[in-house]
C-alpha positions as CSV (number, residue, x, y, z in Angstrom):
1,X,0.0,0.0,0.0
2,X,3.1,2.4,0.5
3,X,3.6,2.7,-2.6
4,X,-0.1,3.2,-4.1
5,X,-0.3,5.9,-1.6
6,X,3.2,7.9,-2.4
7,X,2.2,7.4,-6.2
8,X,-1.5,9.2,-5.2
9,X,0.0,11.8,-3.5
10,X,1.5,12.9,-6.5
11,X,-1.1,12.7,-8.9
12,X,-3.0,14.3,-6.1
13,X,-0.7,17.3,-6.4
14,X,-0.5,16.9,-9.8
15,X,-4.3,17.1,-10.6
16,X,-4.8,20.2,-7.6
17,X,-2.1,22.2,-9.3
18,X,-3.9,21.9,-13.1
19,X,-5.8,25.2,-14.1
20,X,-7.9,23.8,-16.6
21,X,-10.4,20.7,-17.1
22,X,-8.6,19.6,-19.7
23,X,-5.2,19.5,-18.5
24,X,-6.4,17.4,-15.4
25,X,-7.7,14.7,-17.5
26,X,-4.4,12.8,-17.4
27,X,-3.8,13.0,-13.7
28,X,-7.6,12.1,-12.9
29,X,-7.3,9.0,-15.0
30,X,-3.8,8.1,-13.4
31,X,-5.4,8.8,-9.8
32,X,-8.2,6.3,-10.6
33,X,-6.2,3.2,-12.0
34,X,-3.8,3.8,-9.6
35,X,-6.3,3.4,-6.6
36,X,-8.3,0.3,-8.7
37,X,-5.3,-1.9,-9.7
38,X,-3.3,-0.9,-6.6
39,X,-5.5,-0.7,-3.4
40,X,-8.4,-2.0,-4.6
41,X,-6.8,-5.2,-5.7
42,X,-4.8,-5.8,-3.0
43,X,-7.9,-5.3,-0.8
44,X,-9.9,-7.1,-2.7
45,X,-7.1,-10.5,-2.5
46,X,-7.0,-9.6,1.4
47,X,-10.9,-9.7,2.0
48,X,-11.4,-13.0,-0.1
49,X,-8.8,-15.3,1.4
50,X,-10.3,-14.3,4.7
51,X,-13.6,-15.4,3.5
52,X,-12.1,-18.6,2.7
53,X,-11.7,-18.6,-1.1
54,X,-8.4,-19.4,-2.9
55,X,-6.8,-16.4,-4.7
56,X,-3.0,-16.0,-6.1
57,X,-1.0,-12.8,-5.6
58,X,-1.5,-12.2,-9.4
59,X,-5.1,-11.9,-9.7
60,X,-6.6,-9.7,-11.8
61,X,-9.6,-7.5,-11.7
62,X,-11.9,-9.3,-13.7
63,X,-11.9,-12.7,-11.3
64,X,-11.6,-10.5,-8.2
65,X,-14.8,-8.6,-9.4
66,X,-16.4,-12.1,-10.3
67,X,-15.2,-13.5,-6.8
68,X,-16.7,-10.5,-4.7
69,X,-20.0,-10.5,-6.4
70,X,-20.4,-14.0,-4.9
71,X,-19.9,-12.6,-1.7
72,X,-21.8,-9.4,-2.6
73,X,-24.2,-9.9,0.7
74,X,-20.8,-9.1,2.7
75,X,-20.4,-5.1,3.8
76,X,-16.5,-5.4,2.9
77,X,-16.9,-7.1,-0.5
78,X,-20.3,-4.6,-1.8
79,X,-18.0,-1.3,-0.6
80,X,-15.3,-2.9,-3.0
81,X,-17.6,-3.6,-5.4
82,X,-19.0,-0.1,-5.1
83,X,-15.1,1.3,-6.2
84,X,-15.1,-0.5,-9.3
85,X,-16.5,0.7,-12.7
86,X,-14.9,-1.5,-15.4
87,X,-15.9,0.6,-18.2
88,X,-13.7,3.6,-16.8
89,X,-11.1,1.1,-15.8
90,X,-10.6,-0.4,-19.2
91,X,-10.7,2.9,-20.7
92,X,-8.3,4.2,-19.0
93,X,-5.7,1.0,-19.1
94,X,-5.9,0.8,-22.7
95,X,-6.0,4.5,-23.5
96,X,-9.2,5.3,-24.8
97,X,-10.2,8.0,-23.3
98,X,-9.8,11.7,-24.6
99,X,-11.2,15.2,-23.9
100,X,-14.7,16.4,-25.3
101,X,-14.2,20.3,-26.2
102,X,-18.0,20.8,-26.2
103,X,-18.9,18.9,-23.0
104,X,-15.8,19.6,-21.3
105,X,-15.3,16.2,-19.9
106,X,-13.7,13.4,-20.5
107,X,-15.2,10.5,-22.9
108,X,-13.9,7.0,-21.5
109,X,-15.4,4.6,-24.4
110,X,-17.9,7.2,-24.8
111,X,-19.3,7.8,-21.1
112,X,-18.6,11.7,-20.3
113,X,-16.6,12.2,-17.2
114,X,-16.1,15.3,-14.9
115,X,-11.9,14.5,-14.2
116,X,-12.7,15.5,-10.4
117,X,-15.2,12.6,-10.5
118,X,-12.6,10.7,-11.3
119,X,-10.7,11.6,-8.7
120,X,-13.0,11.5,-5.8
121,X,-13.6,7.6,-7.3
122,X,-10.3,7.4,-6.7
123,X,-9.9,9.0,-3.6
124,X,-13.0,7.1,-2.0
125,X,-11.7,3.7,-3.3
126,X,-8.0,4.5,-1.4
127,X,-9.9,5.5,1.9
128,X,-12.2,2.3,1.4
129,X,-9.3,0.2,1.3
130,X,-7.1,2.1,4.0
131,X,-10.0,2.3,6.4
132,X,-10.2,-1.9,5.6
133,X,-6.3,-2.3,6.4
134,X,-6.6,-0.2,9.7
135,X,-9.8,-2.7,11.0
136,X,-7.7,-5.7,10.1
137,X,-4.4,-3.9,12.0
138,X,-6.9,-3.2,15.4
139,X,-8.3,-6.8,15.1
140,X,-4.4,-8.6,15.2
141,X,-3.3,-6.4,17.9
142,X,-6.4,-7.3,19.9
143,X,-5.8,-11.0,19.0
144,X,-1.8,-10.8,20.0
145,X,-1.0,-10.3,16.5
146,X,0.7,-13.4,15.6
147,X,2.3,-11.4,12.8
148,X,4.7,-10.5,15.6
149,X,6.3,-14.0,15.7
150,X,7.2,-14.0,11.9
151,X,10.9,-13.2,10.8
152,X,11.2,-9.9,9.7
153,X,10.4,-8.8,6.2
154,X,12.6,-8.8,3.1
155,X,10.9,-6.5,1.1
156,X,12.6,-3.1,1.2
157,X,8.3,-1.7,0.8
158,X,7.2,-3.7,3.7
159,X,10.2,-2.1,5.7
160,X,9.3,1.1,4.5
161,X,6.5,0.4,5.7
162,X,7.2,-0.2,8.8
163,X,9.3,2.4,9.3
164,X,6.7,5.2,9.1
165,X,4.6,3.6,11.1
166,X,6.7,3.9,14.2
167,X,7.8,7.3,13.8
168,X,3.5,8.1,13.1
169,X,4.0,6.6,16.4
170,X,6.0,9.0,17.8
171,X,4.2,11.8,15.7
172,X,6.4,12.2,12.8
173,X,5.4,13.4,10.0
174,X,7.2,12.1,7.0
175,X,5.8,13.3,3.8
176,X,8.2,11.7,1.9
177,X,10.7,8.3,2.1
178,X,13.3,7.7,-0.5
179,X,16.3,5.3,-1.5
180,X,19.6,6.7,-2.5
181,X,21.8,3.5,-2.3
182,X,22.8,2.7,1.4
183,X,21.3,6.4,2.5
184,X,17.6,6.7,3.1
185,X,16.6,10.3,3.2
186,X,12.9,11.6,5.1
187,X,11.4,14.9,3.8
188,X,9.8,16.6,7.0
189,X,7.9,19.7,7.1
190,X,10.4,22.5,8.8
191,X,11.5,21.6,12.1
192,X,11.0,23.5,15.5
193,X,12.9,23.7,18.3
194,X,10.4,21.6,20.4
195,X,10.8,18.7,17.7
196,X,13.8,18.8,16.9
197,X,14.8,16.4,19.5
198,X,11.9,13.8,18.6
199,X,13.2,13.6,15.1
200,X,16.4,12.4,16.0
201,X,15.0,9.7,18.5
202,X,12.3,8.8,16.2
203,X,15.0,8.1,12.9
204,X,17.3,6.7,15.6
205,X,14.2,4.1,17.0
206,X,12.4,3.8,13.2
207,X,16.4,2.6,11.6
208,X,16.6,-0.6,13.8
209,X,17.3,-3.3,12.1
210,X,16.3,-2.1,8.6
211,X,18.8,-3.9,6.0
212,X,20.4,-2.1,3.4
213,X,20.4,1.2,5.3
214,X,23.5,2.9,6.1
215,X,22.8,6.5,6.6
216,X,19.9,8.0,7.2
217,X,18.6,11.8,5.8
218,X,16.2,14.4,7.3
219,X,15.6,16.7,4.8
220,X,13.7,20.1,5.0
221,X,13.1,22.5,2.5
222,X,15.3,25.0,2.1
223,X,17.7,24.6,5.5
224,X,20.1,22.0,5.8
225,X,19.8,18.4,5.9
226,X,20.2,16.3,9.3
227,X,22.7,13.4,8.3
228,X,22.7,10.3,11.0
229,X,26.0,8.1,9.7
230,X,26.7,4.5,10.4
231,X,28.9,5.3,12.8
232,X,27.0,7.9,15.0
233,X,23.8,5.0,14.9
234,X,26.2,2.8,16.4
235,X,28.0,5.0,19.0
236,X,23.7,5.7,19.9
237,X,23.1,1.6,20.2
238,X,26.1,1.2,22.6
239,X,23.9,2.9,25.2
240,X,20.3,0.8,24.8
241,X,19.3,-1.3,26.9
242,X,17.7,-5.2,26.9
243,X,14.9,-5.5,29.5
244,X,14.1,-9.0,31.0
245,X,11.3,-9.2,27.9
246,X,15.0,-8.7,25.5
247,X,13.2,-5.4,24.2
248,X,15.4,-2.7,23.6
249,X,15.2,0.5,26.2
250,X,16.6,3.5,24.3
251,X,17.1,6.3,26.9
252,X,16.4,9.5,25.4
253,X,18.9,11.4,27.9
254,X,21.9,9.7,26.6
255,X,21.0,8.6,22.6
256,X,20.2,12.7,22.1
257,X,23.6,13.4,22.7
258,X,25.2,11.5,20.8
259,X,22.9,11.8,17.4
260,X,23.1,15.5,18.4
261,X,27.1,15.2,18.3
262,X,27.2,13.1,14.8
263,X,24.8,15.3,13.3
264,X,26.8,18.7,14.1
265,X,30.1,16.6,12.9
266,X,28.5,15.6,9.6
267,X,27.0,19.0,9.2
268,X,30.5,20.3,8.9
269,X,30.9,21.9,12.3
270,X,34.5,22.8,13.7
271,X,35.4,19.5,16.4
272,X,35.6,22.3,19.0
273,X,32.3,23.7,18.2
274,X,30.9,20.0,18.7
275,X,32.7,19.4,21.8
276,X,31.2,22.9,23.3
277,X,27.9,22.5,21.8
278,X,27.3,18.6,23.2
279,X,28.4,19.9,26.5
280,X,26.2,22.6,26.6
281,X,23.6,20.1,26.2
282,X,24.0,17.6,28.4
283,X,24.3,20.4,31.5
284,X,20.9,21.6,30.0
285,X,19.4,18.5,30.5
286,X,20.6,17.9,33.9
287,X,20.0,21.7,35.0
288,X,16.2,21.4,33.3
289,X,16.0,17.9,35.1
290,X,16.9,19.7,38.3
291,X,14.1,22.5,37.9
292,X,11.5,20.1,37.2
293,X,12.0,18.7,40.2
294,X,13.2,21.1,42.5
295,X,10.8,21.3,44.8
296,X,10.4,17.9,45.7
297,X,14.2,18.1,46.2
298,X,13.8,20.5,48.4
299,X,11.7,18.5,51.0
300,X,14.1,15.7,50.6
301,X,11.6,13.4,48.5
302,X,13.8,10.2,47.6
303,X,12.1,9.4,44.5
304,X,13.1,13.1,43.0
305,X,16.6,12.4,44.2
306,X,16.9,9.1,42.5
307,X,15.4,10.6,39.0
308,X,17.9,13.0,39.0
309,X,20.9,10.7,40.1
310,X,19.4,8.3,37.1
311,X,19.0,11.2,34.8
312,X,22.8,12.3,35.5
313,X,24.4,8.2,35.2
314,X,22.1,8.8,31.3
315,X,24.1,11.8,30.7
316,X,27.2,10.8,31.6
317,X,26.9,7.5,29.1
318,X,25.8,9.6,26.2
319,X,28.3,12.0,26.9
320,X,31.2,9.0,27.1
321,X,29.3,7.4,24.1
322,X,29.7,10.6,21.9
323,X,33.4,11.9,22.8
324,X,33.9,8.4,20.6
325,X,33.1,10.6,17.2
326,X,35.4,13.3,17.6
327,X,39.0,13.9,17.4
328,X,41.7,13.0,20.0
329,X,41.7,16.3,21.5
330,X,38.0,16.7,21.3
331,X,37.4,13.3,23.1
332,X,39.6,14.0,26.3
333,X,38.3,17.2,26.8
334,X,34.6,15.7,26.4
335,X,35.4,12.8,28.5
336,X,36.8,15.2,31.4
337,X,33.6,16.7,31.4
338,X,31.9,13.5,31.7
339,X,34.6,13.1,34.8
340,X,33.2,16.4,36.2
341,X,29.3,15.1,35.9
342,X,30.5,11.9,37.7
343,X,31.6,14.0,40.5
344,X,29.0,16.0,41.0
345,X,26.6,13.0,40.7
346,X,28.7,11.8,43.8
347,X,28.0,14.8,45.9
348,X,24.1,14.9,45.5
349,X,23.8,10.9,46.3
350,X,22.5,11.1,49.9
351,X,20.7,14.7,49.8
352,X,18.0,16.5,48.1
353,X,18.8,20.0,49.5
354,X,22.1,19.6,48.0
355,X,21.0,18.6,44.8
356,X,18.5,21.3,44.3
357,X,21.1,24.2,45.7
358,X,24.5,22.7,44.4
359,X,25.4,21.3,40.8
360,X,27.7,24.3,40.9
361,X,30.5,23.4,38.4
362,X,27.3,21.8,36.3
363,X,26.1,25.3,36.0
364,X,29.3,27.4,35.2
365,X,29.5,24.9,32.5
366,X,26.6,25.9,31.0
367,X,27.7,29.2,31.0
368,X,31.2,28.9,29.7
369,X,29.8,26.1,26.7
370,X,26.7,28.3,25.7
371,X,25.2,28.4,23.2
372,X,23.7,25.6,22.0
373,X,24.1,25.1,18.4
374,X,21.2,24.7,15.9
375,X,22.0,25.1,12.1
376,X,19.3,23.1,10.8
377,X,16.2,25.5,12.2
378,X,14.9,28.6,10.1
379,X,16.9,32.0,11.7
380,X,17.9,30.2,14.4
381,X,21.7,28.5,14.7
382,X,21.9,29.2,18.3
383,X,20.0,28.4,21.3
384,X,20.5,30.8,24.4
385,X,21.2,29.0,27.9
């Protein structure tokens, strides 16, 4: 279905940005046999094995069509059935159809057709079929999904796939997913600074395990693109976690620093820039950490106090983890920072007053690393402290 709907978000443009009937013939026509011998079909193969009846991967309209009438009684097989007009089908997939100047429509084997009729068919048929693929998806989860127990796909579509579904997940917007050899590139709508952040986790969680895929691309229009190498998804794996259940725990704390560091390195930033801006980072997060919970610090809750001692042992591992991208200078003077975070994670250990009062050195830092460095969002390279 991925690639049905990428293909019908084009023609969609396509037809929206034609000015005249005429000149939206074509695109209607391509909208409609796009959604009958892509969604519909596939639908149509999905509905009638679970009724029970035998049907190949290569089966074509005409013996779907004959197979659903004989279920016609059944609501998914008559709303299919409802998509289908063969005579505008065949029409269109052997080219005869062409544009009546007097009626101002288009004649498929003679029967005059508005082209945004044609595309609402088409658009109806896709939401048909999408709305049928969403029941079956909310059925197998309810069921365990045994799906879940299968070895993962080889089809480079079904992992594309599956990779915007996890970062719709995480409320991603991808508008746009593309192969260019080993580097997959995502066009996003312009970033923010509040989501900047989640797109780098969400690439970071969506890339596991996906073959053929080396580097991976967010790409804006018109600001720079976000490049996540090989070797900064690596240095980010090296601080996941496997629970008892052998899922993965990615902690956001330490992976952000670290896709935050490759990205600034592959952006073309100076290694002493990276160095300043990653620390800069990490003492935001702890300092930001701290203010959320300051209060309960203050009256000595133990549960603030251990948050913020697990939020600081996070830090310190991304921090480690991403002094392994950058040059030999660059990585001591990183790692001593991560010495200096061990430290002061030392001295808040047993008290919550001193926590919410001390974190001295973590705050001149701050001040002395500041700002933090954004290239990739619109007029702003630079985040104040």
């Amino acid at each position: 279905m991925l690639t049905t709907h990428q293909r019908m978000v084009d023609e969609v443009a396509t037809f929206n940005q034609r000015e005249h009937p005429e000149d939206s013939m074509g695109p209607g026509c391509d909208l409609y046999v796009a959604a009958i011998e892509g969604d519909v079909r596939r639908t149509a193969r999905m509905v009638l094995r679970l009724l029970g009846d035998q049907v190949g991967p290569d089966a074509t309209l005409g013996p779907l069509e004959g197979l659903l009438n004989s279920h016609s009684d059944h609501p998914a097989c008559a709303l299919l059935l409802s998509c289908i007009n063969r005579n505008w089908r065949n029409a269109v997939a052997h080219a005869q159809f062409r544009w009546d100047p007097i009626a101002q429509r288009v004649s498929l084997s003679g029967e005059l057709v508005e082209p945004a009729t044609l595309a609402s068919a088409a658009i109806r048929a896709h939401s048909v079929c999408t709305g049928f693929h969403a029941g079956v998806a909310v059925a197998l989860n309810r069921a365990g999904n045994p799906h879940r127990r299968h070895a993962p796909p080889t089809d480079i579509v079904a992992w594309d796939g599956q990779v915007l579904r996890k970062l719709g997940k995480l409320g991603i917007e991808v508008t746009r997913l593309q192969h260019h050899g080993t580097t997959v590139r995502l066009s996003v709508p312009p970033l923010t600074i509040a989501n900047f952040r989640d797109h780098l986790l969400g690439v970071f969680v969506a890339a596991d395990g996906v073959p053929q895929a080396v580097n991976w691309e967010i790409k804006q229009d018109g600001r720079p693109s976000i490049v996540l190498d090989e070797k900064t998804i690596a240095a980010a794996h090296t601080v996941a976690e496997t629970g008892a259940d052998d899922l993965r725990r990615v902690n956001s704390h330490a992976v952000e620093l670290i896709l935050y560091a490759g990205a600034l390195l592959n952006f073309g930033e100076k290694p002493q820039a990276v160095a300043k801006a990653v620390m800069a980072l990490a003492c935001s997060i702890v300092l930001g950490e701290r203010a959320r919970l300051r209060l309960l610090l203050l009256a000595e809750g133990s549960a603030a106090l251990k948050s913020l001692s697990a939020t600081l042992k996070c830090v310190i591992r991304g921090t480690r983890a991403a002094a392994s991208l950058m040059n030999r200078s660059e990585r001591l003077r990183v790692r001593a920072f991560a010495e200096l975070l061990s430290t002061q994670c030392r001295h808040i250990r047993n008290s919550g007053r001193e926590a919410a009062s001390g974190l001295r050195d973590v705050e001149h830092e701050l001040r002395s690393t500041a700002p933090i460095v954004l290239p990739w969002i619109a007029s702003t390279h630079t985040v104040p402290s």
